[in-house]
C-alpha positions in Angstrom: -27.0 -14.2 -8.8 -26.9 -15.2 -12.5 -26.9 -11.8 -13.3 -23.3 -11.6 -11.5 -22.1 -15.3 -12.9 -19.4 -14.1 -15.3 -18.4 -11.0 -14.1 -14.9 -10.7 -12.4 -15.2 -7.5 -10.3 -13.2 -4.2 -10.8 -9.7 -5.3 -11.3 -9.2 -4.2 -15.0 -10.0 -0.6 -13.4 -6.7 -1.1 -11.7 -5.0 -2.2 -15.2 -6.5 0.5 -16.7 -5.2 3.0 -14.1 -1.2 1.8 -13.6 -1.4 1.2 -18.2 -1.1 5.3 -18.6 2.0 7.3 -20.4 4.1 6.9 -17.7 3.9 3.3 -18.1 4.9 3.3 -21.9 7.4 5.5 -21.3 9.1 4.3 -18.4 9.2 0.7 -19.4 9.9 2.2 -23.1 13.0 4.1 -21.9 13.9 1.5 -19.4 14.7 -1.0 -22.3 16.1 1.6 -24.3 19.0 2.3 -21.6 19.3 -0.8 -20.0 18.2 -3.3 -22.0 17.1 -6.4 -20.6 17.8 -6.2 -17.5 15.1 -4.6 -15.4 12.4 -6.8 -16.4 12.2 -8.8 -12.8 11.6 -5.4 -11.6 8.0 -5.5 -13.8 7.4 -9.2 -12.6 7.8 -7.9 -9.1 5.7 -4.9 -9.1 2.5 -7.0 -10.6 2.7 -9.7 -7.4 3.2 -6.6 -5.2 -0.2 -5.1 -6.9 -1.9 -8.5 -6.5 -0.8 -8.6 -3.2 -1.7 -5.3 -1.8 -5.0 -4.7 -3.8 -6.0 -8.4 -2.6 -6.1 -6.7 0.9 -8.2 -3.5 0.3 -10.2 -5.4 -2.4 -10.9 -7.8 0.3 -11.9 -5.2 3.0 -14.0 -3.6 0.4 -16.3 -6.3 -0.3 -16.0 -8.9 2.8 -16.1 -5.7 5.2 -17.8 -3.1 3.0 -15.4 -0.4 3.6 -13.1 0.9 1.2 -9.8 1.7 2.5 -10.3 5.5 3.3 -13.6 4.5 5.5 -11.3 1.6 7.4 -8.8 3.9 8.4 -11.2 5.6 10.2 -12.9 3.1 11.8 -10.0 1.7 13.1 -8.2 4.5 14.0 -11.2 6.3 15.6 -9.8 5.8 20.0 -6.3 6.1 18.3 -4.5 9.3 20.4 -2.6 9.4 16.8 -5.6 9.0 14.8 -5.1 12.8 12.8 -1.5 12.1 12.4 -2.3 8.9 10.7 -5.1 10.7 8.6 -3.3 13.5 8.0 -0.2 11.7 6.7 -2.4 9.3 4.5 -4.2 12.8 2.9 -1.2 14.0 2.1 0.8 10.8 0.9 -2.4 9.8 -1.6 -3.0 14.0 -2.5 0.9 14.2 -3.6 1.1 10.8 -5.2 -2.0 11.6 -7.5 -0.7 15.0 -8.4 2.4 14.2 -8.8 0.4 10.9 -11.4 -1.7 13.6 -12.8 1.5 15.9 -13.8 2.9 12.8 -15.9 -0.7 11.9 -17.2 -1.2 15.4 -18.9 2.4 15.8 -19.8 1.6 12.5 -21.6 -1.5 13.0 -23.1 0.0 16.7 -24.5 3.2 14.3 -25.8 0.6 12.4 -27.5 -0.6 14.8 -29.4 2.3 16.7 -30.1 4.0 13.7 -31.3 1.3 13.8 -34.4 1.1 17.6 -34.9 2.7 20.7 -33.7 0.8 22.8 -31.1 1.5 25.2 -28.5 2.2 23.3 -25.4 -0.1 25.1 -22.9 -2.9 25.4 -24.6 -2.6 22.0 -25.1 -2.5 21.4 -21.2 -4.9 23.5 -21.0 -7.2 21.7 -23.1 -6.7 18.4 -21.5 -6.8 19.5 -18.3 -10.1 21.2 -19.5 -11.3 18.1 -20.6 -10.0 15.9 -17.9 -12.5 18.3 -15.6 -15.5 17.9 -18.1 -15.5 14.2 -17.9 -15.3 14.6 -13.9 -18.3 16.7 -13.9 -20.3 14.8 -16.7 -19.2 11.6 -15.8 -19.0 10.9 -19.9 -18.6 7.1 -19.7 -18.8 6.3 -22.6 -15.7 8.6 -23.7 -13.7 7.2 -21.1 -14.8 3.7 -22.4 -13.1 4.4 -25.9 -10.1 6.2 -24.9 -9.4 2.9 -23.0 -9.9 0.9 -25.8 -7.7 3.1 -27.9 -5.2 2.3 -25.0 -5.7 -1.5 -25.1 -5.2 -1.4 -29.0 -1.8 0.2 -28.8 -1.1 -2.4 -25.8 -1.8 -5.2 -28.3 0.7 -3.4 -30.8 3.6 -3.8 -28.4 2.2 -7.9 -27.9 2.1 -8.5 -32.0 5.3 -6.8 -32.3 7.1 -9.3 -30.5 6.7 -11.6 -33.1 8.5 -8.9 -35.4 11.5 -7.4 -33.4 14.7 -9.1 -33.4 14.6 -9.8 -29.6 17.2 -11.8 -27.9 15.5 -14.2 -26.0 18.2 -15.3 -24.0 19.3 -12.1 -22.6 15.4 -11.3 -21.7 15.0 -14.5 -19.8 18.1 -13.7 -18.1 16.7 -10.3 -17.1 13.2 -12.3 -15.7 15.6 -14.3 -13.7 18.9 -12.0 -12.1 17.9 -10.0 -9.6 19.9 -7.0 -10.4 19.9 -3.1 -10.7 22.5 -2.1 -13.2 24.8 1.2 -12.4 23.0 4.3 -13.3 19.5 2.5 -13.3 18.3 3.3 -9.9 15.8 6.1 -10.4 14.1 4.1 -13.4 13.6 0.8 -11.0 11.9 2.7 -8.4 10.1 4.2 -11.4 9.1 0.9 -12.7 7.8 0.2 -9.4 5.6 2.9 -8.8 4.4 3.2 -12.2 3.0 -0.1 -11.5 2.2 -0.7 -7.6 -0.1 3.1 -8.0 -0.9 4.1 -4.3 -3.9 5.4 -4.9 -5.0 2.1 -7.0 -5.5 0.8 -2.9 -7.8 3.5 -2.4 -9.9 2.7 -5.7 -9.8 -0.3 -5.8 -11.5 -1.4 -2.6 -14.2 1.6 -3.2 -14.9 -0.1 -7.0 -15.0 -3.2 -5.1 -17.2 -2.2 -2.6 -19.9 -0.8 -4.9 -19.6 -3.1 -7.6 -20.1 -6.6 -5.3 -23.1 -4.5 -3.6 -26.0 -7.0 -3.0 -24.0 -10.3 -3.8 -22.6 -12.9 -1.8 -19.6 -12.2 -0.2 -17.6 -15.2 -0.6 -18.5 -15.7 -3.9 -18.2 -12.1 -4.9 -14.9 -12.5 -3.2 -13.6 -15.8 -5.0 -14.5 -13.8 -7.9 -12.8 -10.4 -7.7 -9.3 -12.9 -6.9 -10.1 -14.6 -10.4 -10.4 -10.9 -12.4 -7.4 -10.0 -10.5 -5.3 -13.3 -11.4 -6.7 -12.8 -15.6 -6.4 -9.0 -15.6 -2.6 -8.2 -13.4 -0.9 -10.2 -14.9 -2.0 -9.2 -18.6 -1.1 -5.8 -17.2 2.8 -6.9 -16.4 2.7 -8.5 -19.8 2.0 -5.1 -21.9 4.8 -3.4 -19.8 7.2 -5.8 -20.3 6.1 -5.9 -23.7 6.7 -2.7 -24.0 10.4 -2.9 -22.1 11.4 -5.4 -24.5 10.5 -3.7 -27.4 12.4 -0.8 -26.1 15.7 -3.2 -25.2 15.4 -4.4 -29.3 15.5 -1.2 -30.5 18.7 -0.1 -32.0 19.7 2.9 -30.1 20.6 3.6 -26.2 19.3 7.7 -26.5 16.3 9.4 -27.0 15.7 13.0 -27.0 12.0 12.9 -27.1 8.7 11.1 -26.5 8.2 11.0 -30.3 11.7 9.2 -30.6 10.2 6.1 -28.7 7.3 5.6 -31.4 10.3 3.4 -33.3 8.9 0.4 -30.9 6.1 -0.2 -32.7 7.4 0.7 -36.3 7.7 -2.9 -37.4 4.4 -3.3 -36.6 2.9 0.0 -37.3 4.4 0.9 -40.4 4.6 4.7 -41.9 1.6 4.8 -39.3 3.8 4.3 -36.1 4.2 7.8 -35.0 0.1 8.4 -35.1 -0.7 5.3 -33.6 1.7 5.7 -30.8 0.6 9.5 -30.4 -3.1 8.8 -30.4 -2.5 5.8 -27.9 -0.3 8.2 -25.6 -3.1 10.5 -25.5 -5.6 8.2 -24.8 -3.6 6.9 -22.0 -3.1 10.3 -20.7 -6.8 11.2 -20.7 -7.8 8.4 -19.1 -5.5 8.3 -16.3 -6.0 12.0 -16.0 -9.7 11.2 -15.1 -8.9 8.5 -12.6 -6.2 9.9 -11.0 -8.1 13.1 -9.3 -11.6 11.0 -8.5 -9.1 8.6 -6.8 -7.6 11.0 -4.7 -12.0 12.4 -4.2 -12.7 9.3 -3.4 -10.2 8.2 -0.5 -10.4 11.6 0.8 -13.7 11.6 1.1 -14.1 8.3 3.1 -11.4 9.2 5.0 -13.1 12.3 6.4 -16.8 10.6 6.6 -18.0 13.1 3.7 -21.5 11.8 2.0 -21.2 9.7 -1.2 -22.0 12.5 -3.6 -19.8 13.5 -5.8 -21.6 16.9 -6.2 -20.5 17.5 -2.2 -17.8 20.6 -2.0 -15.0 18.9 -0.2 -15.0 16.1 -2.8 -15.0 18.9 -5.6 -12.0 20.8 -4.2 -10.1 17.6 -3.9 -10.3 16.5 -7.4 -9.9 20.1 -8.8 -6.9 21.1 -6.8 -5.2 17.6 -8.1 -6.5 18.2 -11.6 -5.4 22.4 -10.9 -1.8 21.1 -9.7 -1.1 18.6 -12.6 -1.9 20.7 -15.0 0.4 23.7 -13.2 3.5 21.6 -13.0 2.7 20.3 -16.8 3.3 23.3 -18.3 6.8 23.8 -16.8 9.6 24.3 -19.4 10.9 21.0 -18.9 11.5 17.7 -21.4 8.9 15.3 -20.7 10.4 12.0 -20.7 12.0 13.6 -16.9 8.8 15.4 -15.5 6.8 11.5 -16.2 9.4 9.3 -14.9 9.6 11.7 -12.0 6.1 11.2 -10.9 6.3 7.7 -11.3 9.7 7.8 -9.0 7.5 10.1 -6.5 4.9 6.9 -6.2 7.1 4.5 -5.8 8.5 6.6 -2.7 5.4 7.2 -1.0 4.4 3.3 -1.8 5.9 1.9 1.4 3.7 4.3 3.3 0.8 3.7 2.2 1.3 -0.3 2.0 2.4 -0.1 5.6 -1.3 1.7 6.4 -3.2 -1.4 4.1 -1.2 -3.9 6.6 -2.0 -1.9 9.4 -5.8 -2.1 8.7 -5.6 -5.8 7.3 -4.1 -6.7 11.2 -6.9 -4.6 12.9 -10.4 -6.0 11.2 -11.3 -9.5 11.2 -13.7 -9.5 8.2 -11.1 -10.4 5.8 -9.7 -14.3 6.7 -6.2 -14.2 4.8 -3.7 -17.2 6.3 -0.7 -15.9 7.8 2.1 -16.5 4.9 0.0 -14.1 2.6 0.3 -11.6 5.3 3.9 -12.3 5.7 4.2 -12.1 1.4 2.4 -8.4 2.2 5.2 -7.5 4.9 7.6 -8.8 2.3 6.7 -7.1 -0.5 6.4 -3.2 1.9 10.1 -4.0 3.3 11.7 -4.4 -0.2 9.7 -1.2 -1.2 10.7 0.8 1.5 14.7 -0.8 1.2 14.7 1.0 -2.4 13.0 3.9 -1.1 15.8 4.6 1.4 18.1 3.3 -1.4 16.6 6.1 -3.5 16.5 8.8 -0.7 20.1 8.5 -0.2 21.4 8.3 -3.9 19.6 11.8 -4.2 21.1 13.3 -0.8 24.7 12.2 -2.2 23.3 13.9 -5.6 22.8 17.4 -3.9 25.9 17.0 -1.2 
């Protein structure tokens, strides 16, 4: 037990996972265009993670099933139980391709915003190396790209010290509830760059191996505490980043390079390599997570054996990795192929928050008190209300 005294479980996985490109980007472009005003949105989106992953973290380690392996369980004399699993496979398989296509597109941004290179050998590169981490399991590169992440993350914090930021107008944005005209695709955006479906599936797996051997309760008091220090530092970097973005003096950008401006006053004659290096580090290491993630759920889902050398596990995290990288090296800017995967999660969110209440009402090992279940309802009604919100601002888009 001492051994375990100071540690606070596997929540900064989940930071590190939702703090990729499309995070910088979004929130970068969403202050660009609309200033101030979509910060609430950021506030909301890290108690809706806290929320949520409080529910699979807690199966994971008070019932020692991740999600993927509960859904089974309790689905198992369901008449509907391959419907269920079938929708699940292919709500968390779409969302992390559609996360993987915005994490190479970023990491290739990255780079490109430092030195010219051909685009798809680029992709291919980092998809290349995206796989070779998979099969290696190179920690320890992994372990510095984050940190290269968390640097430029501090860059946005310092620089708020430095950027003429209106104060006012940003506390006004924490406070008003309010989607500006135009700014609908980037709020859902915001949301699912930060509430990542397929953080629900890792998370309680993480959990569930990490907390192995402890004591449950305390293990579980524990994980709560990592998640109340690490979320919220999370929400802080992306609204950060937003307000840096609302400060700058422009409302257009043409390219992801463009955006590097942010961190200029902090950064220097250096700001373009610093924000390049940190977009591909970003990139890379949500490139990694994103195809184990959807391995992982699947896996559990379908009662496969906890090898990641197994055949069925392998073909899911290639043909994620295969399908990001197929989509990245369309002809399109960007900026619209990232914030269009982040819109695509924050779509397929209220399905897969309505499965984690599903499975937190059918087991009994995790003892929440009814208001936090009804914060959980909350929080997968508002996402599905902008969903539908979406769903029909594109169908009067195409009619």
């Amino acid at each position: 037990m001492k051994r375990l005294r100071f540690k606070l479980g596997t929540s900064s996985l989940v930071v590190a996972a939702f703090v990729g490109p499309g995070t910088v980007l979004t929130c970068a472009t969403a202050g660009i265009e609309f200033g101030y005003a979509l910060i609430w949105v950021l506030f909301f989106s890290v108690a809706a993670t806290f929320i949520l992953q409080s529910f699979t973290a807690g199966a994971g380690i008070l019932s020692g099933l991740g999600m993927g392996e509960a859904l089974r369980q309790y689905t198992q004399n369901s008449s509907t139980r391959w419907l269920i699993i079938s929708l699940v496979v292919l709500g968390l398989w779409a969302g992390t391709a559609a996360f993987e296509t915005g994490n190479i597109v970023g990491a290739v941004s990255g780079i490109r915003t430092m030195i010219g290179f051909d685009k798809s050998l680029l992709v291919l590169s980092v998809g290349g190396l995206s796989g070779l981490v998979l099969l290696l399991d190179l920690r320890n590169v992994t372990q510095v790209l984050a940190g290269l992440v968390t640097l430029m993350g501090g860059i946005f914090l310092i620089g708020l010290i430095f950027i003429p930021v209106d104060w006012g107008l940003a506390f006004k944005g924490f406070l008003v509830l309010s989607i500006p005209d135009g700014a609908l695709i980037k709020t859902i955006a915001l949301v699912g760059t930060t509430v990542v479906t397929y953080n629900l599936f890792l998370h309680g797996s993480a959990a569930k191996e990490y907390w192995r051997g402890a004591n449950r309760q305390f293990a579980w008091r524990r994980e709560l505490t990592g998640m109340a220090i690490f979320l919220p530092l999370g929400g802080i970097i992306s609204a950060a980043i937003l307000i840096a973005g609302a400060a700058l003096d422009t409302d257009t950008i043409s390219s992801v390079g463009d955006i590097s401006a942010v961190i200029r006053p902090v950064a220097g004659p250096f700001a373009e390599i610093m924000f390049g290096v940190g977009l591909f580090a970003a990139g890379i290491t949500s490139a990694v997570t994103a195809p184990l993630a959807a391995a992982c759920g699947i896996r559990e889902l379908f009662g496969w054996p906890d090898d990641r050398g197994h055949i069925g596990f392998r073909i899911v995290w290639i043909s994620v990795l295969v399908t990001g990288m197929t989509f990245a090296l369309l002809e399109r800017n960007p900026l619209e192929i990232i914030i269009a995967a982040q819109a695509a999660n924050g779509l397929l969110l209220p399905l897969i928050a309505g499965f984690v209440l599903y499975l937190s009402v059918r087991q009994d090992a995790v003892q929440l008190p009814r208001w936090y279940f009804g914060l959980g309802v909350l929080v997968t009604l508002i996402c599905l209300g902008l969903g539908i919100r979406t769903l029909l601002w594109v169908t009067q888009q195409i009619l």
